[in-house]
PAVO-642499 format. One line per 8 residues: number of its first residue (from 0); their letters; for each residue x, z, y of C-alpha. Coordinates in Angstrom, 3 decimals. Layout:
N
NUM) a) X:Z:Y | ...
END
This chain:
353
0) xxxxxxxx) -7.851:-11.970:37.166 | -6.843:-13.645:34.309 | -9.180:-13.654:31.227 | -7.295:-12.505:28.058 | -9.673:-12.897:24.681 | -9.941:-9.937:22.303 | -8.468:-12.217:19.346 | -5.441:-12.861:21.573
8) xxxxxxxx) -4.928:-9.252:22.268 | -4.982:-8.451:18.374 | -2.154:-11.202:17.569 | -0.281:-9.398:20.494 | -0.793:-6.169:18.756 | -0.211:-7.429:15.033 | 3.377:-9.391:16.336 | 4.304:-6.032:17.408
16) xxxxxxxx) 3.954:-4.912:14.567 | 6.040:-7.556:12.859 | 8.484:-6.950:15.219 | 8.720:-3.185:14.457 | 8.980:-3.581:11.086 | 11.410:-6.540:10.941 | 13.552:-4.115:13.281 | 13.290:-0.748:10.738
24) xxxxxxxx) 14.209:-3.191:7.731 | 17.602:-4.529:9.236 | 18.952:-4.955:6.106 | 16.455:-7.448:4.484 | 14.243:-4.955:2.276 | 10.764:-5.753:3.772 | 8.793:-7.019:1.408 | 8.385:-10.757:1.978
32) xxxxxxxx) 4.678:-12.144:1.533 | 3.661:-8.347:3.530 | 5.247:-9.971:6.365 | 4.129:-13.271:5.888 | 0.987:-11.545:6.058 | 1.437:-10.545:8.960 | 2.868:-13.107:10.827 | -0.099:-15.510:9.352
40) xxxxxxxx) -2.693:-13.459:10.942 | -1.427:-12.684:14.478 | -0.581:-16.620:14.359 | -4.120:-17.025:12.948 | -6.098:-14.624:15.714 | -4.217:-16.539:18.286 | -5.696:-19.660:17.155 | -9.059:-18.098:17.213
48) xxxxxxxx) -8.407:-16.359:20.660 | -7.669:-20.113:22.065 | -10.232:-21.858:20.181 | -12.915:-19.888:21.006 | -11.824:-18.270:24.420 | -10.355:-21.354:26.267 | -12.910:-23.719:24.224 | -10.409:-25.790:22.626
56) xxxxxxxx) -11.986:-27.429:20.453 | -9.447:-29.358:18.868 | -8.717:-26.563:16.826 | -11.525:-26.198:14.552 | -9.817:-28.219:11.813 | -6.837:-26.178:11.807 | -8.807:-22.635:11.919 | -10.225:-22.999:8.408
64) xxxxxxxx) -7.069:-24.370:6.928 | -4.949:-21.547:8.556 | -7.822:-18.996:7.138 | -7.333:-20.197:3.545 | -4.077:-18.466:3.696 | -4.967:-15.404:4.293 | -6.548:-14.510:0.755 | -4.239:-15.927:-2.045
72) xxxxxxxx) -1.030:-14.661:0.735 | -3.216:-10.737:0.229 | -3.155:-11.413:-3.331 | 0.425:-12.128:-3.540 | 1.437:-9.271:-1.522 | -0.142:-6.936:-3.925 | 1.250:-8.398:-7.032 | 4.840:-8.862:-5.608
80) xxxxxxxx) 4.742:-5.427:-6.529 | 4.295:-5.460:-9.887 | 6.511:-6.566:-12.650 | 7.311:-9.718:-13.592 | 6.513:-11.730:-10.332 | 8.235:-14.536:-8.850 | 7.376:-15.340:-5.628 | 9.671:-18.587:-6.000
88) xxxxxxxx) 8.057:-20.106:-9.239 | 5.914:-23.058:-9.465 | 2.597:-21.829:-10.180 | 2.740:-18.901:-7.300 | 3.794:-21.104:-4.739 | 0.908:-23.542:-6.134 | -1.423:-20.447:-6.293 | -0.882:-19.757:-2.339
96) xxxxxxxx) -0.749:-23.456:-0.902 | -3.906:-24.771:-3.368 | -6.481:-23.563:-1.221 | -5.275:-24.979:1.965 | -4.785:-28.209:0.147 | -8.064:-28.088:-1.118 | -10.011:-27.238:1.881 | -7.600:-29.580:3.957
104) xxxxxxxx) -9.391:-32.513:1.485 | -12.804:-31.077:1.886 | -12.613:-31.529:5.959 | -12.538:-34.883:5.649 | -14.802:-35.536:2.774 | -17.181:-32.421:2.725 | -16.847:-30.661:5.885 | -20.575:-29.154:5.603
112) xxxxxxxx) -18.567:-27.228:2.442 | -16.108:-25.543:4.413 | -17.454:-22.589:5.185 | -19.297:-22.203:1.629 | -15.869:-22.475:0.419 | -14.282:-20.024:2.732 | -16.949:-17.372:1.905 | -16.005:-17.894:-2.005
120) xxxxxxxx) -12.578:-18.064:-1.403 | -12.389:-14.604:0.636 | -14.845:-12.485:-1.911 | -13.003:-14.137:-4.843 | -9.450:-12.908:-3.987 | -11.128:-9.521:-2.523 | -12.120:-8.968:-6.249 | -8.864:-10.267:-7.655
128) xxxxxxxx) -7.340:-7.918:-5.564 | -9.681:-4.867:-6.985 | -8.695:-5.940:-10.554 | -4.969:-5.255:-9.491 | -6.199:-2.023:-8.108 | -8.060:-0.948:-11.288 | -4.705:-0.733:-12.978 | -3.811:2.484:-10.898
136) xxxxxxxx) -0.670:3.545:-8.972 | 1.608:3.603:-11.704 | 0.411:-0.182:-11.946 | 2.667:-0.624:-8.798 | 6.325:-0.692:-10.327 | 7.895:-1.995:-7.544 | 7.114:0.639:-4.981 | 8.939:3.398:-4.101
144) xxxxxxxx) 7.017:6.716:-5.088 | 7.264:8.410:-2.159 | 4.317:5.262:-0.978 | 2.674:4.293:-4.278 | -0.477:6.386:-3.254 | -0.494:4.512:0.228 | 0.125:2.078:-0.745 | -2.939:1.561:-4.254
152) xxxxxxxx) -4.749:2.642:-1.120 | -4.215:-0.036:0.876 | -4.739:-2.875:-1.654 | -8.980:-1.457:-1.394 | -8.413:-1.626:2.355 | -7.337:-5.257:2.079 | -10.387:-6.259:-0.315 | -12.469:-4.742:2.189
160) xxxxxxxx) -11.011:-6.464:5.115 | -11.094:-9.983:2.888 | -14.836:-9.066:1.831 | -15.375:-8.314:6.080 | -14.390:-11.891:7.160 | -16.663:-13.451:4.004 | -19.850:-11.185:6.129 | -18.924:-12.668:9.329
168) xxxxxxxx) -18.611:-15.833:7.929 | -22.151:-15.561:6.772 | -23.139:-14.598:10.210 | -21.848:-17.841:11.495 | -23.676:-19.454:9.153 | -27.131:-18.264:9.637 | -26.664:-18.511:13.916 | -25.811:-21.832:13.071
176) xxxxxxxx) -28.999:-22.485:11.228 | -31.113:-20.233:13.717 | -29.527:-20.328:16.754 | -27.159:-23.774:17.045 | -24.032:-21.835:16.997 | -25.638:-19.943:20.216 | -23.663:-16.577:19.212 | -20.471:-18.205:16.675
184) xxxxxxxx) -17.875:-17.244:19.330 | -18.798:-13.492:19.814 | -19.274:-13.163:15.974 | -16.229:-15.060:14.930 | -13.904:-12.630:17.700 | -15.427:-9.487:16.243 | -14.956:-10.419:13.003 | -11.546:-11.285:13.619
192) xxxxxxxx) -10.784:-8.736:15.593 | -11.841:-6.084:12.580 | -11.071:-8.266:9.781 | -7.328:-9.166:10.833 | -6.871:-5.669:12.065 | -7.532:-4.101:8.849 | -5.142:-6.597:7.100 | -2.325:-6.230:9.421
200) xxxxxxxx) -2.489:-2.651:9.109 | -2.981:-2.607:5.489 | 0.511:-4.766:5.381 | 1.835:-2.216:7.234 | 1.943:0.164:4.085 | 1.552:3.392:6.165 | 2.607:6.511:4.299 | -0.519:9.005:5.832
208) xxxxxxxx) -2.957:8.520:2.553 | -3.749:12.082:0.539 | -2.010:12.032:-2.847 | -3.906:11.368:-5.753 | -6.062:14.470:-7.473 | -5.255:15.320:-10.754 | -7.860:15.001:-13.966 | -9.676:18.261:-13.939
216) xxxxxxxx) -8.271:19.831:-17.290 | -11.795:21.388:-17.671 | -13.812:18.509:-17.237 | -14.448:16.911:-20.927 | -15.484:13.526:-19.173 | -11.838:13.638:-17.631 | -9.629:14.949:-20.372 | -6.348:12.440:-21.394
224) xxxxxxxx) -5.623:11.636:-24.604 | -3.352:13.931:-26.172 | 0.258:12.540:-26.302 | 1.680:11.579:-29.529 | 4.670:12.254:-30.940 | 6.817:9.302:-29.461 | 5.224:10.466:-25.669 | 7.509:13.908:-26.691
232) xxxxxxxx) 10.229:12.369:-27.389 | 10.124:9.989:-23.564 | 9.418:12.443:-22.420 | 12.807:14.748:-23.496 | 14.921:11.795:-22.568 | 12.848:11.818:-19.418 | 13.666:15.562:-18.822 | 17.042:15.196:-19.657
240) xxxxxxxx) 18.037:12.493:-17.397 | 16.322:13.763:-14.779 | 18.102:17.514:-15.533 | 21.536:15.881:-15.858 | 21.941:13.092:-12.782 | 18.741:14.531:-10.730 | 17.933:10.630:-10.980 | 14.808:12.497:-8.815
248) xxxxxxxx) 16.489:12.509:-5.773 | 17.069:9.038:-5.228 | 14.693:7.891:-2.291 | 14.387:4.253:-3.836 | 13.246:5.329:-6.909 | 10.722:2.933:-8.835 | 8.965:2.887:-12.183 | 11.040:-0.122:-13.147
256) xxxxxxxx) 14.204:1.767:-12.065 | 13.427:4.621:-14.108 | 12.090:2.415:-16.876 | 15.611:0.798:-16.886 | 17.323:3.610:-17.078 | 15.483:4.707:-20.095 | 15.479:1.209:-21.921 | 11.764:1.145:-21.904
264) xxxxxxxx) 9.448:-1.148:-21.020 | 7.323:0.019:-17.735 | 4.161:0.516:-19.328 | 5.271:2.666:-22.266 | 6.948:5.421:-19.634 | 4.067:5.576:-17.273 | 1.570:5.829:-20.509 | 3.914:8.565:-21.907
272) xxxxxxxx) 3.808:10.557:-18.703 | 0.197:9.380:-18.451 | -0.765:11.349:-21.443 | 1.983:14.360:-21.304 | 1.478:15.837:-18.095 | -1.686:14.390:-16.853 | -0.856:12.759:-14.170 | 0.932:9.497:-12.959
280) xxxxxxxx) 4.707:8.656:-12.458 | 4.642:9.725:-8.695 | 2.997:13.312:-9.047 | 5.745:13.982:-12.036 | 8.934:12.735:-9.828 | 7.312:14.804:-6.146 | 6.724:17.546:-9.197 | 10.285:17.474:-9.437
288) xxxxxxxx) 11.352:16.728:-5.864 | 9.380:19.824:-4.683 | 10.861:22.276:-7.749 | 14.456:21.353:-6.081 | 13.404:21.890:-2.267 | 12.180:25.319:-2.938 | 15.006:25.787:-4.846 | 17.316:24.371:-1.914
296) xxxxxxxx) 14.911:27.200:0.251 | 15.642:30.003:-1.442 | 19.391:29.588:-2.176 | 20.766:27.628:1.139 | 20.312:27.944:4.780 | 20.002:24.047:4.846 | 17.617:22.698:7.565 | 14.187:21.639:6.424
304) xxxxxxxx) 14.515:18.127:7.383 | 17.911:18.135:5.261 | 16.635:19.641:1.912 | 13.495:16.889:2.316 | 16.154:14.286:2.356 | 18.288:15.624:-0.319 | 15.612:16.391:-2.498 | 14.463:12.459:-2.347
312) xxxxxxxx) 11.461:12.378:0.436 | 11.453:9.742:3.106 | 9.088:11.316:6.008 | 7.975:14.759:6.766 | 4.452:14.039:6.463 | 5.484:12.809:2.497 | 7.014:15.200:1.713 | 4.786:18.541:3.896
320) xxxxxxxx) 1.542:17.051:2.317 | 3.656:17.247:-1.549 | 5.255:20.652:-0.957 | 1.636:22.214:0.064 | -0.323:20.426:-3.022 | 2.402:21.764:-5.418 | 3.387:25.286:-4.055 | -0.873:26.050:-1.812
328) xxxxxxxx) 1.880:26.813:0.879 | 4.165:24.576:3.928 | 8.110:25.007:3.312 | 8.270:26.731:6.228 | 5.929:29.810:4.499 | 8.303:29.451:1.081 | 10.998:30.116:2.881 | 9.643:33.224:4.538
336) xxxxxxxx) 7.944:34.540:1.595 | 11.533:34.659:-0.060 | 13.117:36.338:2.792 | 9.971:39.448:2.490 | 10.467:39.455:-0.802 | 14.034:39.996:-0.085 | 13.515:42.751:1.893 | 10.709:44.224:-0.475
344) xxxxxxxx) 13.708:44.498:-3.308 | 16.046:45.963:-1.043 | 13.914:48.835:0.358 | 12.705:49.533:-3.478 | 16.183:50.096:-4.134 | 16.273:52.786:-1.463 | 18.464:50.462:1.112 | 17.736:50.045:4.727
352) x) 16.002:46.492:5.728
END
């Protein structure tokens, strides 16, 4: 029976996924360092499926280089979707292939280092990451809004995964110290297994995440500041764009799209709807989206599916999850109210139902 290793099994599963995705974005649209991500990591848990599996040793050097990757590539990722970054410039490309370069010098001059420098490396760009986090969805101009909530989600997920392979790390570490390495294979495929996992499937972007809850209006600790007058006047513009072209409805949508369109920079809109309504740029444009499907409801005999596209969702599971935090009901039970409430006014008006 042939012996397949667990790490092996996970770059079988995360090429797959590559695959899949490469295959839904035909056209070129997947974000680039999310599948570089990707790719690095099934390439990387191959490595450590041969290394440690098949004991080839020859492959220790390139393990740790190949790991270095992984955290300034996460970091990138992230900020690719924000404003303002180029992938292409100098001091990104420097900021990605500096660690490898570094570590690739330590090898041969400091190789009892290596792993002290791994461990910093990982839990350094897990907290960059966080910092990105703590800037909040609308932080994310670059993603469509039908996944910015998924999407802030996953950027934890992928701290948490780099801050995972620092602990196993650690792990190899101390069985080094206490045990000769006795137990470095089992610990090093477990972590890899979970730790790669977690990244490849927080490059996946999944849309499944609950949306964001709103500030409790009746909580003092929560309360926005009130908007000023410049926030009302964004925000009529806002209104009136979105009232005239239904600029809502476009599935691509992004803060720096919208921003654009008003002639403002990023910040200023999602700070003006910050403070006006409450809530971020997502919940105000699926505020919208949902107004129009229940209009679409009550007035057409359109297919579910077909008002959820028109209106400007993406998936069902978007756009289901939306309609029920906006409306406490599925479109499915809007559309049946308005048909008994139909009825209701026609037998109060003394006509058969």
């Amino acid at each position: 029976m042939v012996f397949i290793p667990l790490p092996i099994v996970v770059a079988l599963l995360l090429f797959l996924m590559l695959a899949s995705i490469l295959r839904g974005n035909g056209e070129g649209k997947a974000n680039r360092p999310f599948l570089a991500l990707i790719a690095l990591s099934a390439v990387q848990s191959t490595l450590v499926g041969l290394r440690w599996g098949y004991q080839i040793d020859s492959l220790k050097f390139a393990l740790p280089i190949m790991a270095s990757f992984l955290p300034p590539l996460a970091y990138a990722s992230f900020r690719s979707l924000m404003k303002d970054w180029n992938v292409k410039s100098a001091a990104n490309i420097a900021s990605i292939a500096g660690p490898p370069i570094v570590l690739a010098f330590a090898i041969v001059v400091f190789p009892f280092a290596i792993d002290l420098m791994l461990i910093i490396l990982f839990v350094g760009y897990a907290i960059a990451i966080v910092l990105l986090g703590r800037r909040g969805p609308d932080g994310l101009e670059e993603v469509q809004f039908a996944s910015v909530t998924s999407v802030h989600r996953a950027l934890y997920i992928a701290a948490a995964a780099l801050c995972l392979s620092a602990v196993f790390d650690i792990l190899v570490l101390l069985d080094f110290h206490w045990a000769r390495g006795e137990n470095a294979g089992v610990i090093v495929s477990n972590g890899n297994l979970l730790g790669l996992l977690l990244i490849g499937l927080t490059a996946w972007v999944a849309g499944d995440s609950k949306p964001d809850t709103l500030p409790n209006a009746n909580d003092p600790a929560t309360e926005a500041p009130s908007p000023t007058a410049e926030d009302h006047e964004i925000m009529s513009r806002l209104d009136d764009l979105m009232a005239r072209q239904k600029f809502y409805r476009d599935e691509n949508l992004t803060l720096t799209r919208l921003a654009r369109k008003l002639s403002l920079p990023s910040r200023q809109l999602s700070n003006a709807i910050n403070r006006a309504t409450g809530g971020n740029v997502s919940q105000y444009i699926n505020q919208l989206r949902i107004r129009d499907a229940c209009r679409l409801l009550e007035e057409t005999d359109q297919s579910v599916t077909s008002i959820m596209l028109e209106s400007g969702f993406q998936t069902k599971s978007n756009f289901n999850r939306e309609f029920r935090r906006i409306t406490g009901m599925s479109p499915v039970a809007w559309r049946e109210r308005e048909v008994w409430k139909l009825v209701a006014a026609t037998n109060k008006n003394g006509h058969p139902a």
